[in-house]
C-alpha positions as CSV (number, residue, x, y, z in Angstrom):
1,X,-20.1,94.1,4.4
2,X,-20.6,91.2,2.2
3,X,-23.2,90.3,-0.1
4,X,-24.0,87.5,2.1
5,X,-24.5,89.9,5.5
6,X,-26.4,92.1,3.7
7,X,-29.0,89.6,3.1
8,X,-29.3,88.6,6.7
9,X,-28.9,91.8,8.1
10,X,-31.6,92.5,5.5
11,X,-34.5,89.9,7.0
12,X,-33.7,91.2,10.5
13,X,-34.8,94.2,9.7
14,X,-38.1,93.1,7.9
15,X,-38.4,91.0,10.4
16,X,-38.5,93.7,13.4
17,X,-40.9,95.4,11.5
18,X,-43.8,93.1,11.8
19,X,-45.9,93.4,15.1
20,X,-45.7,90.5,17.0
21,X,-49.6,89.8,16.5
22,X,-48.9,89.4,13.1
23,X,-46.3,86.9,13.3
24,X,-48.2,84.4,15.6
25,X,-51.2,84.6,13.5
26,X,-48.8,83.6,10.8
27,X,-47.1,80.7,12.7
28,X,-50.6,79.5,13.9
29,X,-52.7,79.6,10.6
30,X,-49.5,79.3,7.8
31,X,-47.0,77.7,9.7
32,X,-49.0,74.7,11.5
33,X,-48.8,72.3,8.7
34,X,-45.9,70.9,6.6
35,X,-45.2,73.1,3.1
36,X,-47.7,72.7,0.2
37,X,-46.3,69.6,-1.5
38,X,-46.3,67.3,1.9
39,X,-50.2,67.6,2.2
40,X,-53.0,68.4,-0.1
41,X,-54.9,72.3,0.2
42,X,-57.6,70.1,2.5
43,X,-55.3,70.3,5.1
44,X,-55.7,74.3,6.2
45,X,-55.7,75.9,9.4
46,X,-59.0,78.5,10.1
47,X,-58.9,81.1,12.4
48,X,-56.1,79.5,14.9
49,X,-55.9,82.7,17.2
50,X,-53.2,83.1,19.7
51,X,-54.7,83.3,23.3
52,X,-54.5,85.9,26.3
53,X,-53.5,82.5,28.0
54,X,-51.5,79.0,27.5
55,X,-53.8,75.6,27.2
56,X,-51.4,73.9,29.4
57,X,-51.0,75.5,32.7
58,X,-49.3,73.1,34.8
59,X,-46.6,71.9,33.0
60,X,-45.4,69.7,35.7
61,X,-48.0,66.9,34.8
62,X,-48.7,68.3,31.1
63,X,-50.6,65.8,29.0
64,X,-49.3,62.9,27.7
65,X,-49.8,63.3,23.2
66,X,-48.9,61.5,20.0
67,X,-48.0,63.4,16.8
68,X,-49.9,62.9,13.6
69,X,-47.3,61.4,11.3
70,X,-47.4,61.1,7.1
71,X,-44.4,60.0,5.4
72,X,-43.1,61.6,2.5
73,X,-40.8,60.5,-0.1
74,X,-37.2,61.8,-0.2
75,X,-36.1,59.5,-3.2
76,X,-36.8,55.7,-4.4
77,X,-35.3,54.5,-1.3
78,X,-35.6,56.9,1.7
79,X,-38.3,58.9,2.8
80,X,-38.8,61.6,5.5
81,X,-41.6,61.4,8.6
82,X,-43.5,64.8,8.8
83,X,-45.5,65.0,12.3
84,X,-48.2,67.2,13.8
85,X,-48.6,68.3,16.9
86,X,-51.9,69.2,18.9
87,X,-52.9,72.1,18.1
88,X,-52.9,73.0,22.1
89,X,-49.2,72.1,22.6
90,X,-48.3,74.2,18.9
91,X,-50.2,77.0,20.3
92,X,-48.4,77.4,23.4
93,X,-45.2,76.8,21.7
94,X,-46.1,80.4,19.8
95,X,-47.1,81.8,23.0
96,X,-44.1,81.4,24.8
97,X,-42.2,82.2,21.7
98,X,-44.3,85.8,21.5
99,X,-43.9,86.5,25.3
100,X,-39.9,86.8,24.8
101,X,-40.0,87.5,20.6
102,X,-37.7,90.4,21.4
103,X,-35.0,88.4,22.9
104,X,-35.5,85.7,20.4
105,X,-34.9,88.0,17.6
106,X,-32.1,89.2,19.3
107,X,-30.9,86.0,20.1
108,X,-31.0,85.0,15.9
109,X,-29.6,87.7,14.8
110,X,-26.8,88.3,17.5
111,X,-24.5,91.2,16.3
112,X,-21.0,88.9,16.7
113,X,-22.6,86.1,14.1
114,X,-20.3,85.0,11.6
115,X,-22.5,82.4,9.9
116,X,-25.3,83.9,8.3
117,X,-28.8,82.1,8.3
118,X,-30.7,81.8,5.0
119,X,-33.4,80.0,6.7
120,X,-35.8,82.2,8.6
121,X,-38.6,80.5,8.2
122,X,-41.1,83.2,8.8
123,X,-41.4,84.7,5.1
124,X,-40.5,88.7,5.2
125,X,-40.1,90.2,1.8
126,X,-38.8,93.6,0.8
127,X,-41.0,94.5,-1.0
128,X,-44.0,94.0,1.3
129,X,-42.2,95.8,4.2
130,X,-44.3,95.1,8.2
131,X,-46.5,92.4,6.2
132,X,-45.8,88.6,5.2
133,X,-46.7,86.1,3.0
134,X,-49.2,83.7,3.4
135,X,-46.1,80.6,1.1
136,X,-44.1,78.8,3.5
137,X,-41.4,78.8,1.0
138,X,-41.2,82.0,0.0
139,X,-37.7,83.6,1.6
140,X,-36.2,80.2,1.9
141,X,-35.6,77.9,-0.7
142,X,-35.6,79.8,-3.9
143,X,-33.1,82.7,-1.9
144,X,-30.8,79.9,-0.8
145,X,-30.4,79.2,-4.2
146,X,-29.9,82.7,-5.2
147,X,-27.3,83.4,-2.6
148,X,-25.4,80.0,-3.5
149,X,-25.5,80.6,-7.2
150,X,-25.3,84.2,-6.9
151,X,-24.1,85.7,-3.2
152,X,-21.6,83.6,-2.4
153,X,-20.3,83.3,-6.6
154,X,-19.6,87.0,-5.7
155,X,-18.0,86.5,-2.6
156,X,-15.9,83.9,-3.7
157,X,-12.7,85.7,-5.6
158,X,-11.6,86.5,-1.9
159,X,-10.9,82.9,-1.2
160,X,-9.3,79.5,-2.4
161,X,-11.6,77.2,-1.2
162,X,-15.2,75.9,-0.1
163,X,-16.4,73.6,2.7
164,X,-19.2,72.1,2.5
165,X,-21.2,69.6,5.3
166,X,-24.7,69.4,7.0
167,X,-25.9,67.7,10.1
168,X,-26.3,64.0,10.5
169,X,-30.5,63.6,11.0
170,X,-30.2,66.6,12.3
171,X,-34.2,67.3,13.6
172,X,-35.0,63.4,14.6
173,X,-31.8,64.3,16.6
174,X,-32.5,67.4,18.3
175,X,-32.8,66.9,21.6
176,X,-35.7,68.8,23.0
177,X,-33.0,70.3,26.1
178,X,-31.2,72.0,24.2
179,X,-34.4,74.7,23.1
180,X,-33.3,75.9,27.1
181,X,-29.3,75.4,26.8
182,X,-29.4,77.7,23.7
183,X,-31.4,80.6,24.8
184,X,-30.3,80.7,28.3
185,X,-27.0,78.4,28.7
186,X,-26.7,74.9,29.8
187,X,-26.1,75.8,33.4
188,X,-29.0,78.2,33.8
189,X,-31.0,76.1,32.2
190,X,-30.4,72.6,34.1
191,X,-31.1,75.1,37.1
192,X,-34.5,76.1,36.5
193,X,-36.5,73.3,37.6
194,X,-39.8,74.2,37.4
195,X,-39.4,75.6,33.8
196,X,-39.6,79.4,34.6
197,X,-37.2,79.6,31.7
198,X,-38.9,80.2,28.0
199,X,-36.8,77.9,26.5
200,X,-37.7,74.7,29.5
201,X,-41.2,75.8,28.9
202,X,-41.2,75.0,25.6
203,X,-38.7,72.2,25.6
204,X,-41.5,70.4,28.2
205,X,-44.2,71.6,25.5
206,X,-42.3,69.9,22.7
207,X,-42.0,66.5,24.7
208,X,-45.2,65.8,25.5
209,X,-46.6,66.5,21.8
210,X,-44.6,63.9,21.7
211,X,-45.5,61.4,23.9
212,X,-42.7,62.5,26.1
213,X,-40.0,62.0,24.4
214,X,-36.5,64.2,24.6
215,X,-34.8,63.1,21.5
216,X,-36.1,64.5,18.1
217,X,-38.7,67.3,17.1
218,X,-41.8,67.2,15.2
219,X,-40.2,67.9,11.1
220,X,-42.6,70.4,9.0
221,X,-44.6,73.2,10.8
222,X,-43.0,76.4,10.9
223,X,-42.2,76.2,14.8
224,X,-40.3,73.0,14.4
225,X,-38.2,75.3,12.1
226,X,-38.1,78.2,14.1
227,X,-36.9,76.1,17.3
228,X,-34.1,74.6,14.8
229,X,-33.0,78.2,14.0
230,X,-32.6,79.0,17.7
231,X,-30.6,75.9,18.2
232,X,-28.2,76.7,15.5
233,X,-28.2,80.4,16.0
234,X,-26.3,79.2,19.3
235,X,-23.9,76.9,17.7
236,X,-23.5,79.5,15.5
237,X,-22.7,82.2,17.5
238,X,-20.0,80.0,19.2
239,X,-18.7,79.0,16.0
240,X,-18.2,82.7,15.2
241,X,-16.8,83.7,18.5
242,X,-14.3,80.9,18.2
243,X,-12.9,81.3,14.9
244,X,-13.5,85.2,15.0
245,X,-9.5,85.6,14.3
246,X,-10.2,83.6,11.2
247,X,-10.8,84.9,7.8
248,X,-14.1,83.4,6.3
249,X,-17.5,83.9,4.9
250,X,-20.1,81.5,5.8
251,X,-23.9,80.7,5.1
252,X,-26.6,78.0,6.3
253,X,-29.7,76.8,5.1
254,X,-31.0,74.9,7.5
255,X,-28.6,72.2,9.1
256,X,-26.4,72.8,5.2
257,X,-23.3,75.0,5.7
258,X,-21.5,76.4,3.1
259,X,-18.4,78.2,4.4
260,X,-15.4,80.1,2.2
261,X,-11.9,80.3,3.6
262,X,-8.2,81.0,2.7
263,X,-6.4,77.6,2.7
264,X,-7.2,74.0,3.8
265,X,-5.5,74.2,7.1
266,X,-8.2,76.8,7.9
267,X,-11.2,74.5,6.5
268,X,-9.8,72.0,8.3
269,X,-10.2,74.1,11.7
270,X,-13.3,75.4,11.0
271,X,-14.9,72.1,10.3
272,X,-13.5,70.9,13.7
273,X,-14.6,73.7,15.4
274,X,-18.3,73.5,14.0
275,X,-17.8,69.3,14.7
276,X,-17.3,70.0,17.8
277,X,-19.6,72.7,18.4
278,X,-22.1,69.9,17.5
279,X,-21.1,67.6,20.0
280,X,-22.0,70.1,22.7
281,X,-25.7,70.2,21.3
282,X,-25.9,65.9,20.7
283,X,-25.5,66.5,17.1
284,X,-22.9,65.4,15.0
285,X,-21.8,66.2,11.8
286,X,-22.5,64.4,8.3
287,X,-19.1,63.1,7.3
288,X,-20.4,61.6,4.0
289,X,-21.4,64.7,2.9
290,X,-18.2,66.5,4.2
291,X,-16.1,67.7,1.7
292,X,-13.1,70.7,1.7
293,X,-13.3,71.7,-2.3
294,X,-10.8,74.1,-3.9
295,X,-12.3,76.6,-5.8
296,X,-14.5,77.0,-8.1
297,X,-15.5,73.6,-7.7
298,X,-18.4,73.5,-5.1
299,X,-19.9,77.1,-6.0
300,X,-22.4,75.7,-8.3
301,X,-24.7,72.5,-8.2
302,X,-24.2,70.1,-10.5
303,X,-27.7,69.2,-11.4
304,X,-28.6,73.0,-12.6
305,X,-25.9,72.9,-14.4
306,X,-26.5,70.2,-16.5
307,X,-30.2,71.4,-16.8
308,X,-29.4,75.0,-18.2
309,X,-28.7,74.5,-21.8
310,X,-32.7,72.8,-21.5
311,X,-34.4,75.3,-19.6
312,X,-37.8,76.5,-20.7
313,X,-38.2,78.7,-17.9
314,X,-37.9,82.1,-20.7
315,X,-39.9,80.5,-23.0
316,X,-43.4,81.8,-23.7
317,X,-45.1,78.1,-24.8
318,X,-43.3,75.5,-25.9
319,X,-44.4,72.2,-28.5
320,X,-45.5,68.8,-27.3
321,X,-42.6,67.8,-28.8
322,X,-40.4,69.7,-26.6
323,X,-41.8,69.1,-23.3
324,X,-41.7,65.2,-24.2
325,X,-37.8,65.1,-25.3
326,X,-37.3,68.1,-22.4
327,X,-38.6,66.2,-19.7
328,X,-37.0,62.8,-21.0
329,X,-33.7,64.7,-20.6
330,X,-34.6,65.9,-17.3
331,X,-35.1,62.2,-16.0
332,X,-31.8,61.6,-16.9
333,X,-30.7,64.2,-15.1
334,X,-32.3,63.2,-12.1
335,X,-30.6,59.8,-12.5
336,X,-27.5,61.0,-12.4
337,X,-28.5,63.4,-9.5
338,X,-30.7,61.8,-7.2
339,X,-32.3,63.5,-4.4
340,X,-32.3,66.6,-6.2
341,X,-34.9,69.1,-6.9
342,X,-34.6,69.5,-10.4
343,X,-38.1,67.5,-11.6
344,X,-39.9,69.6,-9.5
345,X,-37.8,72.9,-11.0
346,X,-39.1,71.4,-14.5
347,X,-42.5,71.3,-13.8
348,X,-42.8,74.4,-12.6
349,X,-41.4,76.3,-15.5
350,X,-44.0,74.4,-17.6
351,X,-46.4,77.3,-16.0
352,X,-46.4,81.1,-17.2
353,X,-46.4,83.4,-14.8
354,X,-50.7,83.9,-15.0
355,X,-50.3,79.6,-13.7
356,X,-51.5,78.8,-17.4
357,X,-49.9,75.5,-18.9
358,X,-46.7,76.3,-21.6
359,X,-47.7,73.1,-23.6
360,X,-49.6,73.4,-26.9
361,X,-50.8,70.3,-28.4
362,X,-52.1,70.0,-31.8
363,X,-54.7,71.6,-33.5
364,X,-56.2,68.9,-35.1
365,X,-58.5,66.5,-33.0
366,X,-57.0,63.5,-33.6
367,X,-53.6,64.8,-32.7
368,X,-54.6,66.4,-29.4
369,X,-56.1,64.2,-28.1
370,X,-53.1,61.8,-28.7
371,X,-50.5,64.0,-27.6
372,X,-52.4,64.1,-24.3
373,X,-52.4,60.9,-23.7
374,X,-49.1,60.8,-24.0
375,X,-48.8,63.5,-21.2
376,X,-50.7,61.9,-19.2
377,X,-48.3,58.6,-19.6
378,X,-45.0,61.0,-19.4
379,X,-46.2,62.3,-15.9
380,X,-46.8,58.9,-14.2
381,X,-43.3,57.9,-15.5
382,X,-41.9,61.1,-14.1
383,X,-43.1,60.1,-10.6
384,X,-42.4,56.7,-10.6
385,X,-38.7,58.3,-10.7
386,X,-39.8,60.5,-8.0
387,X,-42.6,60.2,-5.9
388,X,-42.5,63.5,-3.7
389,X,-43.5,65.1,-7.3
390,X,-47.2,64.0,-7.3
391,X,-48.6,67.3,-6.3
392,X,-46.6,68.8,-9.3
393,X,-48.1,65.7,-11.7
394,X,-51.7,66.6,-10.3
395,X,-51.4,70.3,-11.0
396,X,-50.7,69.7,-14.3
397,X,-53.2,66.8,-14.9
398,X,-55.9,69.5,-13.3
399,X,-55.1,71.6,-15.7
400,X,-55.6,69.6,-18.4
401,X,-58.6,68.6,-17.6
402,X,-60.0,72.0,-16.8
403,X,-58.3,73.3,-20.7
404,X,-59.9,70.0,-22.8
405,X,-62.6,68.1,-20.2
406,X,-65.0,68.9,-23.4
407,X,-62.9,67.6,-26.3
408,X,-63.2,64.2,-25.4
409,X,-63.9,62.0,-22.4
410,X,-60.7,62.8,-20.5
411,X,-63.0,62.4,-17.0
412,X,-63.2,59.0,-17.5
413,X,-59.8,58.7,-18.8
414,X,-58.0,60.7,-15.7
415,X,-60.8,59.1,-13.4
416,X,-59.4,55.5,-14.4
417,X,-55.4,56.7,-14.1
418,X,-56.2,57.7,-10.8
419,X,-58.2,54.5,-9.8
420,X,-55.1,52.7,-11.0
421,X,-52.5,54.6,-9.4
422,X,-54.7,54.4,-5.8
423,X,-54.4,50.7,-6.6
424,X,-50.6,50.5,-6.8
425,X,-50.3,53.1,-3.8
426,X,-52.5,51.2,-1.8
427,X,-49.8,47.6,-2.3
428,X,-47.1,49.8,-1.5
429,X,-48.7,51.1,1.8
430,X,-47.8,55.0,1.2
431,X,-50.7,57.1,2.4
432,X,-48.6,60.5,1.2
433,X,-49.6,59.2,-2.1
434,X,-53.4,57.6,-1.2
435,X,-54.4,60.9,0.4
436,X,-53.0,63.1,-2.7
437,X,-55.0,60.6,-4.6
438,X,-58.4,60.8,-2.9
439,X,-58.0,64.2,-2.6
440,X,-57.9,65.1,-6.1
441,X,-60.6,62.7,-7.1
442,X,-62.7,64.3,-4.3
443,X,-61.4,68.0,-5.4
444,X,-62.3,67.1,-9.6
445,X,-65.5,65.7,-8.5
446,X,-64.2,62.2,-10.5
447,X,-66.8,59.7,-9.2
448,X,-64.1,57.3,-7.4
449,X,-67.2,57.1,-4.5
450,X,-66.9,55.5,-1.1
451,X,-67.9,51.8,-1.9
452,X,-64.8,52.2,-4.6
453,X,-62.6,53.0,-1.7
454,X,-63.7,50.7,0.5
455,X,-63.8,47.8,-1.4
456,X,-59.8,48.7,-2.7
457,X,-58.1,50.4,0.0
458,X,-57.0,48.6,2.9
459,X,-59.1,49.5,6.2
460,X,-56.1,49.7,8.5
461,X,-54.5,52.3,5.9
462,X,-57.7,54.3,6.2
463,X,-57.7,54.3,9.9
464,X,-54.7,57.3,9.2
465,X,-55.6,60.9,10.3
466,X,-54.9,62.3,6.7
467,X,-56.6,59.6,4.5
468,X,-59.4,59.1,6.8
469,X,-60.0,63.1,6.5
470,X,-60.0,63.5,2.8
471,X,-61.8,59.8,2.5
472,X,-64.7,61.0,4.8
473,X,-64.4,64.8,3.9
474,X,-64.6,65.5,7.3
475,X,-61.8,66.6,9.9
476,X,-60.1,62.9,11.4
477,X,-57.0,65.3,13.3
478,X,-57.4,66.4,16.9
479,X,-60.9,66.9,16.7
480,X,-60.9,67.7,20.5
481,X,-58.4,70.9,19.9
482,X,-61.9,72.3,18.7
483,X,-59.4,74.1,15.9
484,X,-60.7,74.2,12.0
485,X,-58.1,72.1,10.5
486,X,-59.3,70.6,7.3
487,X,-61.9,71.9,4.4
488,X,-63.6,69.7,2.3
489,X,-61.6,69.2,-1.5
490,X,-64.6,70.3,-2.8
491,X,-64.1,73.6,-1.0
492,X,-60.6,74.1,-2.1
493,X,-61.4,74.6,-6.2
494,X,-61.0,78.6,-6.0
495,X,-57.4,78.6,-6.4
496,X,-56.0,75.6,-9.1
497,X,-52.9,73.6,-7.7
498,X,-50.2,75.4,-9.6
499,X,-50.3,78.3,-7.7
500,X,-51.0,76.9,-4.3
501,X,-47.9,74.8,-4.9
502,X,-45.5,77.8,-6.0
503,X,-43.1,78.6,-4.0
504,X,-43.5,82.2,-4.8
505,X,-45.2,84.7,-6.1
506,X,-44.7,84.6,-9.8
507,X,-43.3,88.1,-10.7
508,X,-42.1,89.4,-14.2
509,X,-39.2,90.7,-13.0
510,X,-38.6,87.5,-10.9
């Protein structure tokens, strides 16, 4: 059994250890909103329990809904749209998902799979065996990257070459039918009528969150992800069944497939298997970012490559001096590798494992004070390279404030960065980056009051579900679900932003 089996095989064991009531208070409370970066803490579910009964009982004339949308910034130029469904129609998804969980798990993990998921998106964990964590992230991104750099590197001496593709848009192209065509066939499924099937329930749920529309699904809560897994479980399987004469090793994170095979005739067939596996589904596959590589070319990323020799992750603390010409590097880096993660890598290696910052600045004064200032100035350059980093800007900034508030008036200097950065966010319309923004005013208690808002921030900008909540610090989403979905920034100081925005647990022997 390969390395990369074993891993999957792995989660479907933790997995069938964890009662069922567990995992649907996990997909209710944890798994409702996007991942910590897309949203500030405000936005937290409380006490979301899973009912003896749906909210929508007739689903022949369910009720007609709009998601809650925020944008969020994939690069300079493109950006992603993360929507929320009523809590209602996301409870019901869960309920149906927990009245057939056994067959779902079955149908995820099917014993003939020869493309193995690394994207469960319900976090199990070895070492916390029948519980889970309350991080989105933690069995996803960080062990994709460990099975890429590591799994697969392993694997890899048994083959000459690599294909790599994803799918083209792949949730906004979904198309909500499919939930039924891949856990009970297309035939069965266009049968069923009157949605008896699990799958047409839910596919009829995930419409009318929608406003009724077939083509797409809601990106960021952990459902959305879960129903993407189902989908490509199926394409999977068919895949596997297909090309089950064929020698290969294959993995998936999400809609990204990384598969190892003997020669190019055989990448060839296997990519137009999987194209055409696609096709059956409405999805088709991402030819610009198709690519048959002959080993080891393709094994690692280019980006962590060039970011090694500069790593600080192993160091203990680290000079001013060295985080400035570090991160100036790192920039580069990011320029050369756009869309990457490796910024947001960066910053958090610039924490110890206890969330305390790496940096020392100067003991004298004079010094400090100035080599802050010129952290401050370093972050806001780092995101104007890359927005989606802001969280990772304001966990640092909170820090420093929290470390050296009393040293001099950094309150009124962070208060007046912030007022000026709301300013610029408010010309460019992004309320990702107004809502972070009023959020962490709110959560330092920096004195940017209403009038300030009001008087600065466009009133059809505020009129959003997110802003309006953390402008008002009151709840502005579904309010007639009845469902706790927000807490005041005030509320949320127990636990700084470093660790609510780390992907995992830090561990020494991480």
């Amino acid at each position: 059994m390969s390395l990369i089996e074993r891993h999957f095989r792995k989660t479907e064991k933790l997995i069938r250890l964890i009662s069922k009531d567990l995992i649907a208070d996990w997909l209710l409370n944890e798994g409702y909103y996007p991942e910590q970066y897309v949203v500030p803490p405000s936005f937290k579910v409380a006490d979301f329990k899973l009912q003896s009964s749906e909210y929508i009982k007739d689903l022949s004339e369910p009720p007609r809904r709009n998601l809650t949308n925020i944008s969020y910034p994939k690069s300079l130029l493109s950006s992603r749209i993360f929507g929320i469904q009523h809590p209602h129609n996301y409870h019901d998804i869960v309920f149906w998902l927990m009245s057939d969980w056994e067959n779902i798990v079955n149908h995820l993990f099917h014993k003939d799979l020869k493309i193995y998921s690394y994207s469960f998106p319900i976090p199990v964990n070895d070492r916390m065996k029948g519980e889970l964590s309350p991080l989105r992230s933690g069995r996803m991104i960080y062990e994709w990257i460990a099975m890429a750099e590591k799994d697969l590197v392993a694997e890899a001496h048994k083959y000459n070459f690599i294909v790599r593709s994803d799918i083209t848009n792949f949730y906004n192209s979904i198309y909500t039918h499919s939930i039924g065509w891949a856990l009970h066939g297309q035939e069965k499924a266009f049968k069923d009528k009157t949605c008896k099937l699990v799958g047409n329930k839910i596919d009829k749920i995930v419409q009318y969150a929608n406003n009724g529309r077939t083509n797409g699904i809601p990106v960021g809560s952990a459902v959305s992800d879960l129903i993407a897994e189902i989908i490509l479980s199926s394409i999977d399987l068919k895949i596997s069944q297909k090309l089950n004469h064929k020698d290969f090793i294959a993995s998936r994170f999400k809609d990204d497939y990384r598969i190892l095979c003997n020669t190019e005739i055989d990448a060839k067939e296997i990519l137009k298997v999987l194209a055409d596996e696609l096709t059956e589904f409405n999805l088709l596959i991402n030819e610009s970012k198709t690519k048959i590589l002959e080993l080891p070319k393709g094994l690692y990323r280019q980006h962590d490559r060039a970011y090694y020799p500069h790593s600080i992750r192993e160091k203990e603390t680290i000079s001013f001096k060295t985080f400035e010409l570090t991160l100036l590097t790192v920039l580069d880096i990011n320029k050369e590798y756009p869309g990457t993660s490796i910024l947001e890598k960066f910053f958090g290696e610039l924490f110890d494992n206890d969330y305390n910052l790496k940096i020392k600045f100067a003991d004298k004064k004079p010094s400090r004070r100035k080599e802050i200032l010129k952290t401050l100035s370093l972050l806001v350059f780092a995101k104007r390279e890359s927005e989606k980093i802001l969280c990772h800007i304001l966990s640092i900034i909170e820090i420093l404030y929290l470390e050296y508030k009393s040293d001099f008036k950094l309150k009124e200097i962070i208060k007046e960065l912030v007022e000026s950065e709301l300013i610029k966010a408010n010309n460019k319309k992004s309320i990702f980056e107004l809502t972070w923004y009023i959020f962490f005013s709110r959560y330092l208690s920096l004195g940017i009051n209403e009038t300030w808002i009001s008087t600065n921030i466009d009133k059809e900008l505020i009129k959003n579900p997110f802003l309006k909540s953390v402008c008002t610090s009151k709840q502005q989403i579904y309010n007639d679900s009845y469902i706790d979905l927000f807490s005041k920034p005030s509320d949320c100081k127990r636990i700084v932003l470093a660790k609510r925005l780390a992907v995992f647990e830090r561990k020494k022997d991480e």
